[in-house]
N, C-alpha and C positions, 0 to 999 in steps of 0.2 A: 596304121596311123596315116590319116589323112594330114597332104602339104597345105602349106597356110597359103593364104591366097596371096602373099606379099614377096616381094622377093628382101634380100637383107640390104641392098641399095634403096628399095624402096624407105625400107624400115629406117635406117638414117636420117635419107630425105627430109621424114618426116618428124625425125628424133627433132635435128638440127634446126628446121623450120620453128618449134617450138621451142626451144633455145633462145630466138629469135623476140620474142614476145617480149613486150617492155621497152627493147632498144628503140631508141630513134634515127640513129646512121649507120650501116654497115657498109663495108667496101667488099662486093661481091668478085669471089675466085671466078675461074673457069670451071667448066667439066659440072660435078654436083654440087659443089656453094653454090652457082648460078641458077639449081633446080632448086632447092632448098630456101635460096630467099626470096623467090618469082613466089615459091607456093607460101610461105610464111606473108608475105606482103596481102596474098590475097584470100588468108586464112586469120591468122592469129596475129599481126602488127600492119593492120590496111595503111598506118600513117608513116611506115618505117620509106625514110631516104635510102633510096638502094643507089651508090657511087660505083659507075665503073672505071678502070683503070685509063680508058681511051677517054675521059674527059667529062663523064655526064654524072652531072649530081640531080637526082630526086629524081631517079629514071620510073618511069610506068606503064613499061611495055604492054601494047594489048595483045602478044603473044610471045612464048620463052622465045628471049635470045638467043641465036645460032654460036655468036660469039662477042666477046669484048666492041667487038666492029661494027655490029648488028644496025641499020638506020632503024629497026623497031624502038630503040633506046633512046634516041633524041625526041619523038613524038611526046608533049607533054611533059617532059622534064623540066625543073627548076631552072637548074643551068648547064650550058654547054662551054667546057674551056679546054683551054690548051692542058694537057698529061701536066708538063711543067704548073700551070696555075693548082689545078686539082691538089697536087701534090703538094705544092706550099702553101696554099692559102687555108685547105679543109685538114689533108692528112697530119702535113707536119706543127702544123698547127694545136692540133690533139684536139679535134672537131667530128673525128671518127672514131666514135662506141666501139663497135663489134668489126672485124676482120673475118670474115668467112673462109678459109681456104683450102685447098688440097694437094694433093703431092704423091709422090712416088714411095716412099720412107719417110718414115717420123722414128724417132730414137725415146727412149726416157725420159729426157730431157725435153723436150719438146720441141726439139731441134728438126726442122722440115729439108728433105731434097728435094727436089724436083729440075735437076743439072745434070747426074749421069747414073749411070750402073756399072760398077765397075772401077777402075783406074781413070783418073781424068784424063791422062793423055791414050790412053788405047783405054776405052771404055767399052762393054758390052755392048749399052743401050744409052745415047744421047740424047736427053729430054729435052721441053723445048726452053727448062731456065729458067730464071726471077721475072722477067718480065718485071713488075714493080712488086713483086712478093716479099721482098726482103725489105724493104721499105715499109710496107704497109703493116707487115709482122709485126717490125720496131716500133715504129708509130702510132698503131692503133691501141684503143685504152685496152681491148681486152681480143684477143685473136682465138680461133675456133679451127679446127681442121676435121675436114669429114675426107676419108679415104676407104675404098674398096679395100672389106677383110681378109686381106693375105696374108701369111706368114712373111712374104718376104719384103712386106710391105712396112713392118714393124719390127724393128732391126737393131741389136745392141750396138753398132756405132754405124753411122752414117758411112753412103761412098763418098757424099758431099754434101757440107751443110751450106747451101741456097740460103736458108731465112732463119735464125738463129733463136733460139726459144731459152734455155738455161746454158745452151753451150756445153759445158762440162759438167756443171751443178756449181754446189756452192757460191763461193760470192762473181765467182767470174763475171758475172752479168754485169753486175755492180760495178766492178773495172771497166768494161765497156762504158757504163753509162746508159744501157738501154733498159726501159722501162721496165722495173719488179712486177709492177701490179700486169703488163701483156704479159713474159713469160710465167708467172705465175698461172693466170687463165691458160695458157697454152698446154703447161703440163699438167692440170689438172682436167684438162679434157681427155686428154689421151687416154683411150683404155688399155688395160695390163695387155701383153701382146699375149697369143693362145700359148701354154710351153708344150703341149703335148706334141 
């Protein structure tokens, strides 16, 4: 049996890119959302606003981003603002479609980590954290996570929930106040984790 020419990151990549198609604004993660909406922009959504979380709206990098930081992001963008204006005027605003993101854990619920492994105070593995993840989760109309398939990546309860998707299920969300229709999209992206 001959390997496929693709590796299973690739094969995402490329899943989530066409995902992609339709939307008009996404707020691009780090790591693979930020491959996934480079190549979706310049494949299947050439009009899509790609926001990153350092301030730039309608970014059109002429080459992938290294990071949120990147000076390739402000070349030709729409606009350039302060994380605070971004955040109020487009995200919280509910002016952002799609939410791209990744993480360490995702649960059932669609509950994302990306803060530790482990115990928070003596933790295995200390990640690098919300950054504006949890924000953007809340506030985007519909959020999306692509995550490297690991078992221990897909977890029946979180070490820590970072960015909040159903929470516990039920109406909890609701209590909160944070948007059905995001954690809805959220957990119906997630695939069944492997039981074998």
């Amino acid at each position: 049996m001959s390997q496929p020419g693709y590796s299973a990151s690739e094969m995402m990549i490329v899943t989530a890119a066409h995902m992609l198609k339709g939307a008009r604004t996404v707020f691009v993660g780090v790591g693979l959302p930020n491959i996934a909406c480079n190549l979706a922009r310049r494949t299947v959504a050439p009009d899509i606003e790609l926001i990153y979380e350092s301030g730039v709206y309608g970014a059109r990098p002429e080459r992938l981003p290294l990071s949120i930081g990147d000076p390739t992001l402000v070349s030709g963008a729409t606009s350039v603002v302060s994380m605070a204006d971004l955040f109020g005027l487009y995200l919280q605003r509910g002016l952002v479609e799609v939410a791209l993101l990744g993480g360490a854990q995702i649960d059932r619920f669609g509950n994302l980590n990306t803060t530790v492994i482990g115990d928070y105070a003596n933790p295995k593995t200390r990640l690098p954290g919300s950054g504006g993840a949890c924000e953007i989760a809340i506030n985007a109309q519909r959020s999306f996570m692509i995550m490297r398939l690991k078992r221990r990546a897909f977890v029946q309860k979180l070490d820590f929930i970072t960015s909040p998707g159903h929470l516990s299920g039920g109406g909890r969300i609701q209590f909160l106040d944070i948007s059905a229709a995001a954690a809805a999209a959220r957990a119906s992206a997630c695939p069944a984790p492997d039981r074998k």
